[in-house]
C-alpha positions in Angstrom: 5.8 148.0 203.3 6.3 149.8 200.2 7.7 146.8 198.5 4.8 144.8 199.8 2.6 147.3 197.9 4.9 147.6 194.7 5.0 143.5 194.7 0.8 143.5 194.9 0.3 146.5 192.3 2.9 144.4 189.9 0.4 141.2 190.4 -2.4 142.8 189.4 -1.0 144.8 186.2 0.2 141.2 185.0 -3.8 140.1 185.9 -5.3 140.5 182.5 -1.9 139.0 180.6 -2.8 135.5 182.8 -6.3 136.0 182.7 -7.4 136.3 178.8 -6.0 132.7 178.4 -8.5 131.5 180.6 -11.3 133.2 179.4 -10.6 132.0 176.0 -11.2 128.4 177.4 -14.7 128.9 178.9 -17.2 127.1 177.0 -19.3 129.2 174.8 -22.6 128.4 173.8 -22.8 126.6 170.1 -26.4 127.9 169.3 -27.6 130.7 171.0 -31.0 131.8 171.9 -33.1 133.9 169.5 -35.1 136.1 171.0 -38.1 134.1 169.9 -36.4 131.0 171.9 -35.6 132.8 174.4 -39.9 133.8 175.0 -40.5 130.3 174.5 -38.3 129.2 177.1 -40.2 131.6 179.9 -43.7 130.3 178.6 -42.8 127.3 178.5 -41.0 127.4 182.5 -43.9 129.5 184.0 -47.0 127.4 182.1 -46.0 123.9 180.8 -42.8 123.1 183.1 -45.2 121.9 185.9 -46.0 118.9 183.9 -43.3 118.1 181.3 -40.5 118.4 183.7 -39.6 116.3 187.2 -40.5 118.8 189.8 -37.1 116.6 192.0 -34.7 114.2 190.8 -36.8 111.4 191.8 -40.2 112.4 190.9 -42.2 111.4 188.0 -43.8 113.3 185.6 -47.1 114.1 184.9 -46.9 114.7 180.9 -43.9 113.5 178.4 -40.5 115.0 178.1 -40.3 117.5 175.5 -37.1 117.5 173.4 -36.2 118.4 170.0 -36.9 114.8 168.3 -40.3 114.9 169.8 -40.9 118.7 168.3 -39.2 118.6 164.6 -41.5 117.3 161.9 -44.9 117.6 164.4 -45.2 121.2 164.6 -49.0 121.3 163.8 -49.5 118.2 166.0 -47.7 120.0 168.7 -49.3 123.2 168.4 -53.1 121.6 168.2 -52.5 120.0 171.1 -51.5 123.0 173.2 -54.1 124.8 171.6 -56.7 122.2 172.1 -55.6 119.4 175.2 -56.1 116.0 175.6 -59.0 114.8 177.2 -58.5 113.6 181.0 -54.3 114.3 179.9 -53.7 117.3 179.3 -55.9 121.0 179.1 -55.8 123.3 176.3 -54.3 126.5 176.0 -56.4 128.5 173.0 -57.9 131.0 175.8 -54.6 131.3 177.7 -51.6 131.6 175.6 -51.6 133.3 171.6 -50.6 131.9 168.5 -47.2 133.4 168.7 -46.7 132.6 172.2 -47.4 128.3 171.6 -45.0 129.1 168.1 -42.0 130.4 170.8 -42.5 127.8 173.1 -42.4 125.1 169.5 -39.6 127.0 168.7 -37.9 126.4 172.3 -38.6 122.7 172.0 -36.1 122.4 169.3 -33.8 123.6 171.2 -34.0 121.0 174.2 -32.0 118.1 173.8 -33.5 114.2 174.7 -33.3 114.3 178.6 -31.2 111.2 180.3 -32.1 108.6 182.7 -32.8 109.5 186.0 -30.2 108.1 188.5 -32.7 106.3 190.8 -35.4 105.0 188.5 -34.1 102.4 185.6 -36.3 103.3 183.0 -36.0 106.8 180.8 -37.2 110.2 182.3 -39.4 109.9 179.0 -40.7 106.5 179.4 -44.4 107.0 177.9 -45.6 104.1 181.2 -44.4 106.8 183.4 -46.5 110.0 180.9 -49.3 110.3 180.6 -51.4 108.1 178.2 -49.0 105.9 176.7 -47.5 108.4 174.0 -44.5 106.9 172.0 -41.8 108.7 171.5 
């Protein structure tokens, strides 16, 4: 019995030598969240989500995907259009979000890479026939 105990103290004093190895391995995260990212990402999952993301794997969705290509170099085009809508596509946002809320949520969008092709559909999750209105991307 007491070797039994000696044996499982020794295993777990040698724990952390085995262990740090493998820690070192885990993937860390190239570019991390600001803060201001980070506020973008919750707006943008509690207000916008609904519509620019597939609510399954096989459903459509109701507006574009958002990624970074879409985001970078349309900033004011991107932030009127929250602000503002789309008639019959989209509604605007100027009474329900602020100006530093829709800039966090921009901000966010640069972060999101292009999304891929769904497994069961044969044309990309951001094909504009499947968005609304017939936006290129």
């Amino acid at each position: 019995m007491v070797r039994r105990v000696l044996f499982f103290l020794g295993v777990l004093g040698l724990f952390p030598i085995f262990s740090s190895p493998l820690r070192a391995q885990q993937p860390k995260p190239n570019n991390p969240l600001t803060d201001t990212q980070k506020e973008g990402r919750r707006i943008f999952q509690q207000r916008c989500a609904v519509c620019h993301t597939p609510p399954t794997v096989i459903a459509k969705r109701y507006g574009p995907a958002l990624y970074k290509e879409i985001v970078e170099d349309n900033e004011d085009t991107i932030r009127d259009t929250i602000l503002e809508g789309r008639e019959a596509l989209m509604p605007g946002f100027k009474y329900g979000l602020t100006r530093p809320e829709i800039d966090s949520i921009i901000e966010y969008l640069k972060t999101v890479k292009r999304p891929s092709s769904r497994p069961n559909n044969n044309q990309p999750a951001d094909n504009p026939e499947q968005s609304s209105g017939g936006e290129t991307n």
